[in-house]
N, C-alpha and C positions, 0 to 999 in steps of 0.2 A: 321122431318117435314113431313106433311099430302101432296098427290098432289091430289087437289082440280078439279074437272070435274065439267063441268057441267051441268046443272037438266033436260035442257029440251031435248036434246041429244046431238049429236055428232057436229051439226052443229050448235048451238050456242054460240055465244061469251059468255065468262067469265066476268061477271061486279060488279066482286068486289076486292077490291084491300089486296093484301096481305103485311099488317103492320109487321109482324116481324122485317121486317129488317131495320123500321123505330124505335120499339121498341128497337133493341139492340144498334142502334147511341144514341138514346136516354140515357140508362144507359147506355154505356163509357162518353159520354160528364156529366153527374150528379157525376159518379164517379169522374171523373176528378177536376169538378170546386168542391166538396167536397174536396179533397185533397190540392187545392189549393189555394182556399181562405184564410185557416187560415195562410198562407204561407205570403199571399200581406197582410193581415191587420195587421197593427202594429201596439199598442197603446204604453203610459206607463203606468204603476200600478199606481194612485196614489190613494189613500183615502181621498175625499175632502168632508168635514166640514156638517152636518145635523143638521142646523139651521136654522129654517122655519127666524125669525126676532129676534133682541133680543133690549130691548126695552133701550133706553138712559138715561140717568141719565140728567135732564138737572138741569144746573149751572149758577149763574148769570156771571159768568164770562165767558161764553162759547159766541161764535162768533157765529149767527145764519143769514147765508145768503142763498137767493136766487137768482135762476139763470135761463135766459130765453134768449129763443131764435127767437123772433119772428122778420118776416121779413127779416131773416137772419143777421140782428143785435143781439148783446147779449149784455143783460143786467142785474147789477149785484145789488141784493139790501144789503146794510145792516139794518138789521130791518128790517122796513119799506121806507126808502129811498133810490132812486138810486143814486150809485156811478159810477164813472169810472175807470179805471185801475188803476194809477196814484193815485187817490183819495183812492182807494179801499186798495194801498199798504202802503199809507202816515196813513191811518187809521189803518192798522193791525198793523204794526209797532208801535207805540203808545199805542197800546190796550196791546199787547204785552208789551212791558218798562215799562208802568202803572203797570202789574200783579207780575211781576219780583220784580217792587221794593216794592209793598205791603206788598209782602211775603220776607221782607227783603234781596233784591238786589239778584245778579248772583250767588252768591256763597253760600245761605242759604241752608241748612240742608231741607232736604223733599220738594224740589220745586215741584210745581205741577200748570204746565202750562196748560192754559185754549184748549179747542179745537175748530174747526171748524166743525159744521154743514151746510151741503149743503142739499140745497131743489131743485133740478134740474124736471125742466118741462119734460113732456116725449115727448115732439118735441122739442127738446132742442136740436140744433147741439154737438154732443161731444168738440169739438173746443171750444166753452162755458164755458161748467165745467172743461175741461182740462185745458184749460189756466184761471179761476180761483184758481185752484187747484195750479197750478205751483204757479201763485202770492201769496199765501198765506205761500207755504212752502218758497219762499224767504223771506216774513216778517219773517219767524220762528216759523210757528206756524210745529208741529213735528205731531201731530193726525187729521188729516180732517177725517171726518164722512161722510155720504150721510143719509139722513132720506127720510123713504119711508113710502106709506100708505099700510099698511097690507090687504089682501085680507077679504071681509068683513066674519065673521063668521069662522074665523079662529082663531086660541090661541095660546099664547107665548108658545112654549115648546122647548126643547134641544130636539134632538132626540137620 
C-alpha cells in the first residue's frame, strides 16, 4: 500500500477516501455468494417436450366443448348450447354408450373412443375447466384435449 499525503501541504486535510478496503470486502463477499449459490439452487434434470403446437385431428365423433367463466359463474357449452353439470354428465355418458356400441359394444377388437376438446376462455377461473375436466373423465371419456389459438405468424413444427 501507497501512504497518500497531501498536495497543498502539511496542513491540509486529506479529502479523498481510500477504497481498498472496501474493494477487498467486496471480493470476499463475490467469492463467497459465487461458491454458494450453486449450493442453495436446486433443480431436477428434466427434459421437457419442444413442441411449439401440434395440430388435432378432428372427428365427428369427438366432444367439442367450451368453457367460460364470466362473472364468476362458469359456463359450459356443448357445441353451441349451454349445459349444466348434471346435464353436461347425463350428455357425455350417452355420447360415450352411443360410441361404444357403434363400434360393436365394450368388448370389440380396436375400440377407439371419441375425445374431448376444451376451448377455455383465457379469464376463465381454473375451477371452470377443472371441474369440467373432472365431469367428463367420470363419464369416461379417457383423452381430454385443450385447443388453443396459435401465435399468429407461427408454423406447426416438432422441434
Amino acid at each position: 500500500m501507497a501512504m497518500s499525503v497531501g498536495e497543498g501541504g502539511d496542513d491540509s486535510p486529506m479529502s479523498e477516501i481510500n477504497t481498498t478496503p472496501l474493494v477487498d470486502v467486496m471480493l470476499v463477499l463475490l467469492i463467497i455468494f459465487l461458491i454458494a449459490v450453486p449450493v442453495v439452487i436446486q433443480t431436477v434434470d428434466l427434459q421437457l417436450p419442444k413442441v411449439q403446437f401440434e395440430v388435432t385431428e378432428t372427428k365427428p365423433e369427438n366432444v367439442a366443448l367450451s368453457v367460460t367463466g364470466a362473472g364468476g359463474q362458469c359456463q359450459v357449452y356443448w357445441g353451441m348450447s349451454p349445459v349444466g353439470h348434471q346435464e353436461l354428465l347425463d350428455k357425455a355418458v350417452a355420447k360415450l354408450k352411443a360410441e361404444v356400441d357403434r363400434q360393436g359394444g365394450p368388448n370389440a377388437v380396436g375400440l377407439e373412443l371419441p375425445e374431448v376438446h376444451i376451448r377455455g376462455d383465457v379469464n376463465t377461473p381454473y375451477r371452470c375447466i377443472g371441474g369440467t375436466i373432472y365431469t367428463m373423465q367420470m363419464a369416461g371419456f379417457a383423452k381430454v384435449g385443450f385447443i388453443s389459438e396459435p401465435e399468429p405468424g407461427s408454423s406447426v413444427a416438432r422441434l
